[in-house]
ChimeraX commands (.cxc) that place a marker at each C-alpha (Angstrom):
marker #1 position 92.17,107.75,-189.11 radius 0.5
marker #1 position 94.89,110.27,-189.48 radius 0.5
marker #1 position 94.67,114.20,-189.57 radius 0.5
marker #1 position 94.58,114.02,-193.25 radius 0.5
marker #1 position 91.39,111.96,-193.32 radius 0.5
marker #1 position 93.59,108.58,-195.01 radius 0.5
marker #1 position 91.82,105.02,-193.75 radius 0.5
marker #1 position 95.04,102.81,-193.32 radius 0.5
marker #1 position 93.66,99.10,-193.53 radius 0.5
marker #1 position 95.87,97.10,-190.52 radius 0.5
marker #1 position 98.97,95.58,-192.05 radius 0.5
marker #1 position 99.07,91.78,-190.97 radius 0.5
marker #1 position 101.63,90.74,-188.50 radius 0.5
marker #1 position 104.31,88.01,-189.77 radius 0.5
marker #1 position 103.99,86.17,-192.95 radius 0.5
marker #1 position 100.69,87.69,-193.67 radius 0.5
marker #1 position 101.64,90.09,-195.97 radius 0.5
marker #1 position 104.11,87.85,-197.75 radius 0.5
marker #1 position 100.97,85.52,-197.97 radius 0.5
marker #1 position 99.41,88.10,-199.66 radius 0.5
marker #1 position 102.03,89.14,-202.08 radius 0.5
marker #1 position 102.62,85.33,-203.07 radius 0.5
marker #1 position 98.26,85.22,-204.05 radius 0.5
marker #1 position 99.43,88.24,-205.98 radius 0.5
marker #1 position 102.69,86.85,-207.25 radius 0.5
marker #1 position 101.03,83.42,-208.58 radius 0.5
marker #1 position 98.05,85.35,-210.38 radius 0.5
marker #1 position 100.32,87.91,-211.80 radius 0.5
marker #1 position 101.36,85.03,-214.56 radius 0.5
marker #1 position 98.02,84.09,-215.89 radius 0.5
marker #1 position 96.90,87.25,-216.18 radius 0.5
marker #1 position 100.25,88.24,-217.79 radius 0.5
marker #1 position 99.85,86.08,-219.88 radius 0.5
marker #1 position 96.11,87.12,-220.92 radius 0.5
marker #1 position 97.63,90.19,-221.78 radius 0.5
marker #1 position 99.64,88.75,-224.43 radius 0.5
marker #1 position 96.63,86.55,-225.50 radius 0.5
marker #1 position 93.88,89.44,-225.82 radius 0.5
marker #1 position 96.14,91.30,-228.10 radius 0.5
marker #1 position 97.09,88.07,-230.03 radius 0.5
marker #1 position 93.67,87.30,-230.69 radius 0.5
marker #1 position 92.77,91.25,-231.38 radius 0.5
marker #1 position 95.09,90.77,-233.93 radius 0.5
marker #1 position 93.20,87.87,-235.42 radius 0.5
marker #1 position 96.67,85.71,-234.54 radius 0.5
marker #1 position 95.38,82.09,-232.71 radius 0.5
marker #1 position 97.79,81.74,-229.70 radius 0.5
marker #1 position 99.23,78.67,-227.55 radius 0.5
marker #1 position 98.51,79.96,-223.96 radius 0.5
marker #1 position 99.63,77.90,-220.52 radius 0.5
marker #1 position 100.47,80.26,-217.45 radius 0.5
marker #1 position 103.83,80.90,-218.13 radius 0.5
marker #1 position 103.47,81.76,-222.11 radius 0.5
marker #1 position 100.92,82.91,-224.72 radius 0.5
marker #1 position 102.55,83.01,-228.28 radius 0.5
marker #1 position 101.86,81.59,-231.77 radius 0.5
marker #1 position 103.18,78.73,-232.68 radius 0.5
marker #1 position 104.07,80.17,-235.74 radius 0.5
marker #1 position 107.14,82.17,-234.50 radius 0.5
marker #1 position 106.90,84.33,-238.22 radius 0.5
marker #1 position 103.54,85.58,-236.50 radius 0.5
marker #1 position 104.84,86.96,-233.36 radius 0.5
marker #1 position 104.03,90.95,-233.19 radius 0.5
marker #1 position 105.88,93.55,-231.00 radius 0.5
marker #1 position 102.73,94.89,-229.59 radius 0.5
marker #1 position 101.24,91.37,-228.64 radius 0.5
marker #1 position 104.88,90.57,-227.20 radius 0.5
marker #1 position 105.09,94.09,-225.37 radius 0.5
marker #1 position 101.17,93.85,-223.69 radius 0.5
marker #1 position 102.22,91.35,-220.88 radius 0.5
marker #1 position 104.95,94.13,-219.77 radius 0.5
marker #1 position 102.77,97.08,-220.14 radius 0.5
marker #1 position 99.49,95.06,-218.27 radius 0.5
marker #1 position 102.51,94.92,-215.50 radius 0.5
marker #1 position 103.40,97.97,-215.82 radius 0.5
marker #1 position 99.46,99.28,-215.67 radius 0.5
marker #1 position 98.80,97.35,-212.54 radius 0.5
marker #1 position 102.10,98.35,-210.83 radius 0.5
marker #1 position 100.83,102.31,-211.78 radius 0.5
marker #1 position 97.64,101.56,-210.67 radius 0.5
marker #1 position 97.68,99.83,-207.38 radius 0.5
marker #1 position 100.52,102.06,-206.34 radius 0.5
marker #1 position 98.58,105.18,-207.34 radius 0.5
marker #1 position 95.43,103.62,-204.86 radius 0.5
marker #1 position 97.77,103.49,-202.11 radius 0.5
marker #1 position 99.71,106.58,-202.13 radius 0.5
marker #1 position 97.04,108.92,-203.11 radius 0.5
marker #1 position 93.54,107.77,-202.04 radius 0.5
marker #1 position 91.93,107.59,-198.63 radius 0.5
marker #1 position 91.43,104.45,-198.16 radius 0.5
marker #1 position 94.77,103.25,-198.31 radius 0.5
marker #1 position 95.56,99.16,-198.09 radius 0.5
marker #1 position 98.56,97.63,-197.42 radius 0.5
marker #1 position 97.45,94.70,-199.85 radius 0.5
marker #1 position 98.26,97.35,-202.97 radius 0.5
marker #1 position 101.05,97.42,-202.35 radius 0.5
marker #1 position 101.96,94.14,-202.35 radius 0.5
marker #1 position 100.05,93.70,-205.44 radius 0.5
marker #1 position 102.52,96.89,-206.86 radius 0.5
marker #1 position 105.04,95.16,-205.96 radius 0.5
marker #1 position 103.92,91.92,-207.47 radius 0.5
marker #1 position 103.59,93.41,-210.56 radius 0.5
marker #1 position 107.16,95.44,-210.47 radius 0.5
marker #1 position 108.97,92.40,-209.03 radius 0.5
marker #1 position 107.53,90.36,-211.58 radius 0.5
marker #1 position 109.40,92.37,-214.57 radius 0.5
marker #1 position 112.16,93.00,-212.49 radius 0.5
marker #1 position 112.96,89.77,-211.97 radius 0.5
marker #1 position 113.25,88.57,-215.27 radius 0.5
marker #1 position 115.11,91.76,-216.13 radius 0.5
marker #1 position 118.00,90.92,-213.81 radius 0.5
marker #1 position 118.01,87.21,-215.17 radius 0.5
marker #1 position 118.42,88.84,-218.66 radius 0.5
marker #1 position 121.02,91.25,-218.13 radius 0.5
marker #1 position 122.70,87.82,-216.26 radius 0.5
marker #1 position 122.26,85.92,-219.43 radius 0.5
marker #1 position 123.77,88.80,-221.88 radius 0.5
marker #1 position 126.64,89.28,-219.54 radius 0.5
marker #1 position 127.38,85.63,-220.00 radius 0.5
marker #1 position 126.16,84.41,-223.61 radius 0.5
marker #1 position 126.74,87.50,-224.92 radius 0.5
marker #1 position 122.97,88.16,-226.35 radius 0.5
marker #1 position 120.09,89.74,-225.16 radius 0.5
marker #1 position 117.81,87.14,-226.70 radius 0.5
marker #1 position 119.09,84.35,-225.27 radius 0.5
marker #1 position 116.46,83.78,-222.68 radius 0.5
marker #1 position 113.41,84.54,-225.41 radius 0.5
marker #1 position 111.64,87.08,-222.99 radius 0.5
marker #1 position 109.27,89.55,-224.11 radius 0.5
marker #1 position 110.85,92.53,-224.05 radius 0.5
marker #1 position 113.87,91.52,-226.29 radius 0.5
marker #1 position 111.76,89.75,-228.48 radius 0.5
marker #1 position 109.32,93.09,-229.29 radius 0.5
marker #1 position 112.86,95.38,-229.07 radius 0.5
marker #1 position 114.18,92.71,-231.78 radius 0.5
marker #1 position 110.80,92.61,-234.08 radius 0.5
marker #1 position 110.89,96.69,-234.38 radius 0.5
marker #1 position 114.53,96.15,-235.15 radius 0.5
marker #1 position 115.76,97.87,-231.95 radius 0.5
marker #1 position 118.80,96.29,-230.16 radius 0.5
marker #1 position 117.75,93.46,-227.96 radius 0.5
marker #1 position 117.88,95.21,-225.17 radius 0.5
marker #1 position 116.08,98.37,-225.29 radius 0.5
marker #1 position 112.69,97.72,-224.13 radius 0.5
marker #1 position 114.26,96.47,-220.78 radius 0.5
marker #1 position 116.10,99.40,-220.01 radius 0.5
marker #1 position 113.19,101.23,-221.04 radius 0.5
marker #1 position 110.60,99.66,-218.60 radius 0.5
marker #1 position 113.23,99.18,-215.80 radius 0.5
marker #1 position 112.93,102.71,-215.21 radius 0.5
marker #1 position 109.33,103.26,-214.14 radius 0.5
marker #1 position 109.18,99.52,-212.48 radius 0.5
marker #1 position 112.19,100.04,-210.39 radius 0.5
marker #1 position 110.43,103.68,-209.68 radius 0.5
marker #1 position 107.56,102.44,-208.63 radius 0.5
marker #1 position 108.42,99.54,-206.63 radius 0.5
marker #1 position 110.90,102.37,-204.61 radius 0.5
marker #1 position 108.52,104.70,-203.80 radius 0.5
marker #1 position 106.02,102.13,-202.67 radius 0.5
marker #1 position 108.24,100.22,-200.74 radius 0.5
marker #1 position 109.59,103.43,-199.10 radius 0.5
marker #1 position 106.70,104.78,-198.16 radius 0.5
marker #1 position 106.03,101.28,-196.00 radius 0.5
marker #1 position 109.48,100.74,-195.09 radius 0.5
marker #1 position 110.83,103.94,-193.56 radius 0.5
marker #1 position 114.86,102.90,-193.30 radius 0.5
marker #1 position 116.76,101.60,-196.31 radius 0.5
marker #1 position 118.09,98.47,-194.36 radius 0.5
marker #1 position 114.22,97.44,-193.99 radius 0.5
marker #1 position 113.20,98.43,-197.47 radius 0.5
marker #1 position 116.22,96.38,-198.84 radius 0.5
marker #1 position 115.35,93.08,-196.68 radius 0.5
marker #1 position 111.39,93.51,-197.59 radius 0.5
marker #1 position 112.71,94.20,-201.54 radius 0.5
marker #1 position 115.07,91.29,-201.51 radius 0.5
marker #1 position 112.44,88.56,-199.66 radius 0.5
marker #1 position 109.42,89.62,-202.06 radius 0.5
marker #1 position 112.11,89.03,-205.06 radius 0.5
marker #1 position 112.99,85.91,-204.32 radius 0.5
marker #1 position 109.69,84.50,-203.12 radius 0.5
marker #1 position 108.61,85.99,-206.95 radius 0.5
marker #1 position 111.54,84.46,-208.64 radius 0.5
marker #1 position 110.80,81.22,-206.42 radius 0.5
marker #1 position 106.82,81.50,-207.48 radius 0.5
marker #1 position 108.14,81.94,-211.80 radius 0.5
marker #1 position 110.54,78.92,-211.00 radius 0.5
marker #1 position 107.26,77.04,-209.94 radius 0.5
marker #1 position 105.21,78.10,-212.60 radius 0.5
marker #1 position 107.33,77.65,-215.35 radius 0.5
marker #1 position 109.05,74.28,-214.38 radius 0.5
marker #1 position 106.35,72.38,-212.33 radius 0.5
marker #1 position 103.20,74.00,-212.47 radius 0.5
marker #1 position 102.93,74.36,-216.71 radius 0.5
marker #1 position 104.66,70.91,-217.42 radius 0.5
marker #1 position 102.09,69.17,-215.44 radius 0.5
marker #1 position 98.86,71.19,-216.26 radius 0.5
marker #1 position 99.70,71.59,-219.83 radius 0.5
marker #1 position 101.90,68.19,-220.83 radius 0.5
marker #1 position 101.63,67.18,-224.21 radius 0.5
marker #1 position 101.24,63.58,-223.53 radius 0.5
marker link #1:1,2 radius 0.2
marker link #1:2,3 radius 0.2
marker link #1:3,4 radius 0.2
marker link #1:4,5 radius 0.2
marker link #1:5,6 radius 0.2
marker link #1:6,7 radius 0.2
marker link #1:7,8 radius 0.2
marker link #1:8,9 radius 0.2
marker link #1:9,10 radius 0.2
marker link #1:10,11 radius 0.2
marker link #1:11,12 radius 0.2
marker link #1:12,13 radius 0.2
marker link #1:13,14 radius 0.2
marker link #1:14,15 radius 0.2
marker link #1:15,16 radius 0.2
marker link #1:16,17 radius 0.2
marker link #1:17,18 radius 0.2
marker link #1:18,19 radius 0.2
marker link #1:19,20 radius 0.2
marker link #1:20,21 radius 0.2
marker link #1:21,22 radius 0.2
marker link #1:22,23 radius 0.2
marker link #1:23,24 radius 0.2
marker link #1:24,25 radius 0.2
marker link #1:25,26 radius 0.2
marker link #1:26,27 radius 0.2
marker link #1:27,28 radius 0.2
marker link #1:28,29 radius 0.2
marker link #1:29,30 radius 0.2
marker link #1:30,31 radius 0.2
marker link #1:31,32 radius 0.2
marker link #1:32,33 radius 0.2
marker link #1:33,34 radius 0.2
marker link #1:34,35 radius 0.2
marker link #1:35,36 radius 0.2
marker link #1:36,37 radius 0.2
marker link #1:37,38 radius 0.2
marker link #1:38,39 radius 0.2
marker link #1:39,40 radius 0.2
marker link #1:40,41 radius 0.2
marker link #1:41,42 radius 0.2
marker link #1:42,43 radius 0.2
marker link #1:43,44 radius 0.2
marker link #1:44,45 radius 0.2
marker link #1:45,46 radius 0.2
marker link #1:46,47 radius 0.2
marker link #1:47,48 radius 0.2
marker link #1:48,49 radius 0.2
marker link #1:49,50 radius 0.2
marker link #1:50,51 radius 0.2
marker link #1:51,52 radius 0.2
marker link #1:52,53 radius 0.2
marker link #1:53,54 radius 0.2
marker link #1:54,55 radius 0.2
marker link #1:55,56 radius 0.2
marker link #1:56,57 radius 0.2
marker link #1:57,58 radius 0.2
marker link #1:58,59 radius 0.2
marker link #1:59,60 radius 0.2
marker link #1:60,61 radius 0.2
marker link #1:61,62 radius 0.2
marker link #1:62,63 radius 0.2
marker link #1:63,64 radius 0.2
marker link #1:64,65 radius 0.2
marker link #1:65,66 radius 0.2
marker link #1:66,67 radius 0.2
marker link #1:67,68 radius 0.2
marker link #1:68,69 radius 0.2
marker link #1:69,70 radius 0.2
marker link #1:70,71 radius 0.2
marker link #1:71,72 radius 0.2
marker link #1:72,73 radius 0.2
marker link #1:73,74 radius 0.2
marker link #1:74,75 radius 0.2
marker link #1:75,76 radius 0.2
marker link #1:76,77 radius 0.2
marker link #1:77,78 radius 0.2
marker link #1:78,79 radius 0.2
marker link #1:79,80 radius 0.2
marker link #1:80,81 radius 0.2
marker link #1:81,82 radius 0.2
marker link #1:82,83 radius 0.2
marker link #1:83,84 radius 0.2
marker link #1:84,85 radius 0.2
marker link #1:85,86 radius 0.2
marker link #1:86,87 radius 0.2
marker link #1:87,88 radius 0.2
marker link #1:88,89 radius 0.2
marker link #1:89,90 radius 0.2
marker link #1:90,91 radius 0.2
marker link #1:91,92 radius 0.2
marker link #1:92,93 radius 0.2
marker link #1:93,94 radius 0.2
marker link #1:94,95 radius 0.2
marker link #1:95,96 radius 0.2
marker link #1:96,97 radius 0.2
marker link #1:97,98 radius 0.2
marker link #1:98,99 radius 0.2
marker link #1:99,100 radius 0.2
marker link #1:100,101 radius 0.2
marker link #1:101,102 radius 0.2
marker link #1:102,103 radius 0.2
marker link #1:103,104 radius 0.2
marker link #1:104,105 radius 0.2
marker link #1:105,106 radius 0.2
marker link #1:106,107 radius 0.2
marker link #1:107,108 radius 0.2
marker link #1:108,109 radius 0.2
marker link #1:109,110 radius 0.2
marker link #1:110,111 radius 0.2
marker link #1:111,112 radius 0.2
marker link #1:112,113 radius 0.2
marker link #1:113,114 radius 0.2
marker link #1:114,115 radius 0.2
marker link #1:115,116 radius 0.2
marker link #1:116,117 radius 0.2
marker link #1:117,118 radius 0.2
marker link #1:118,119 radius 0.2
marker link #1:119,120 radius 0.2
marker link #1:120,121 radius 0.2
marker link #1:121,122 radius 0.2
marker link #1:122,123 radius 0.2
marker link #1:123,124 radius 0.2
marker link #1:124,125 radius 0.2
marker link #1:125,126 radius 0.2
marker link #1:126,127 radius 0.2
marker link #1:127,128 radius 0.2
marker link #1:128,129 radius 0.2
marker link #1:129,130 radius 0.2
marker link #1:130,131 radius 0.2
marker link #1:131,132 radius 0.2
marker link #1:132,133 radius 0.2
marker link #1:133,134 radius 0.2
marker link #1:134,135 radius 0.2
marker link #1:135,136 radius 0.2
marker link #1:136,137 radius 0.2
marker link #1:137,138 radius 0.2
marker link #1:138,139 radius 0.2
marker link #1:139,140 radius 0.2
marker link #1:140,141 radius 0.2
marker link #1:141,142 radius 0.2
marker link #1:142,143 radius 0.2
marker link #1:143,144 radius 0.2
marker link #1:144,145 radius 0.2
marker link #1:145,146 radius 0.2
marker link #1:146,147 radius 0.2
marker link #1:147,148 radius 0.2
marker link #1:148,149 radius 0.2
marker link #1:149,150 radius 0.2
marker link #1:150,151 radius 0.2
marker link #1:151,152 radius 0.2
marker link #1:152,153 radius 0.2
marker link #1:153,154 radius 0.2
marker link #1:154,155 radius 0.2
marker link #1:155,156 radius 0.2
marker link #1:156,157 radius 0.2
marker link #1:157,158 radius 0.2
marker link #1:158,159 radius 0.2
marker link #1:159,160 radius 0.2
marker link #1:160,161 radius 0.2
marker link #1:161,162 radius 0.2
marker link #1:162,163 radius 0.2
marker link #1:163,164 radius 0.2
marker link #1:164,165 radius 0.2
marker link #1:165,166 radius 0.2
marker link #1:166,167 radius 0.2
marker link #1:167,168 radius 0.2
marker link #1:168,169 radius 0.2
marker link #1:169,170 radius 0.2
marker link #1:170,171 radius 0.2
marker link #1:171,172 radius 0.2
marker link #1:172,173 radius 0.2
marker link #1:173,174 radius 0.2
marker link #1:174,175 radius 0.2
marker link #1:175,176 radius 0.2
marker link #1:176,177 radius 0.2
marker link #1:177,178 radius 0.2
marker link #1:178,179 radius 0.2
marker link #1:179,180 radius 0.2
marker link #1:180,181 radius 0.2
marker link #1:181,182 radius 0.2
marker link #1:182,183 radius 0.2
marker link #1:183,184 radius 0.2
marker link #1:184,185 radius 0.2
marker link #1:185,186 radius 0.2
marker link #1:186,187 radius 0.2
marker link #1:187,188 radius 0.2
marker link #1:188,189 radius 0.2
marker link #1:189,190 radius 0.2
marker link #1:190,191 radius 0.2
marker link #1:191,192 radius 0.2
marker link #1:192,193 radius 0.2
marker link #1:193,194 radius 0.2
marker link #1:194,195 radius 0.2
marker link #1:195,196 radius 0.2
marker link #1:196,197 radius 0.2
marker link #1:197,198 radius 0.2
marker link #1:198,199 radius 0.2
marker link #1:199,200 radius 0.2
view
């Protein structure tokens, strides 16, 4: 315990917190994804749901809220777990690997759309959330993922810096988390849903 009366939980040594952050990384899909369904079915809209999508199968019923909750239940948990362990006593190194779950999550997919525009030319060419709500409220394509970019990318900084006290470490801790969670949505969404949800 510290002068300022804040209980640090011991970090793991090695992989252990990267163990951690890929628990957080595989749940961070389903429940996601439950975001999008809740708000779907608040709406009194049925919705297809595996653990890489939730969405009618009517595309004419898709709603920018419903589209939009997924990125704002990241967004939530991101805030919240990085609020716990910046601000609160009992401080755990587990939150922020779950913050940066959460952030990496988005962030991910943002980079792999802003890849995608730069080489089809349209934001919607990937089908992700956040162009699809941007496009139903008849905003350009791209406008909700600028918009969140800014407090995930915020976030995941000033969690990671607060752990990682040089830039050179923050960047390699950053850069492994993103592709272990770009490694964990490959899995999900091309061998994990396929096989748990085939239509055979």
């Amino acid at each position: 315990m510290g002068d300022d009366c804040t209980v640090h939980t011991a970090e793991p040594r090695g992989a252990g917190a990267l163990a951690v952050f890929l628990v957080f990384a595989l749940l961070m899909f389903p429940a996601h994804e439950m975001a999008h369904y809740i708000t779907y079915r608040a709406l009194g809209i049925h919705v297809q749901m595996t653990l890489n999508t939730a969405s009618p199968s009517d595309r004419a019923l898709r709603r920018p809220i419903a589209e939009l909750a997924g990125p704002l239940f990241n967004l939530g948990v991101a805030a919240l777990s990085a609020v716990l362990f910046l601000k609160t006593s009992a401080r755990g190194w587990w939150q922020r690997e779950l913050s940066l779950a959460a952030c990496l999550m988005r962030l991910d997919i943002y980079a792999l759309i802003l890849l995608a525009t730069l080489i089809t030319g349209s934001g919607m060419s990937l089908g992700n959330d956040e162009p699809i709500a941007a496009r139903l409220w008849g905003l350009p394509s791209l406008t909700l993922v600028f918009v969140l970019l800014v407090p995930f990318l915020w976030i995941a900084v000033t969690v990671a810096r607060s752990s990682w006290r040089t830039w050179s470490s923050l960047g390699a801790q950053f850069i492994v988390r993103a592709i272990i969670m770009f490694a964990v949505g490959v899995l999900v969404g091309n061998v994990l849903d396929p096989w748990l949800f085939s239509r055979h």
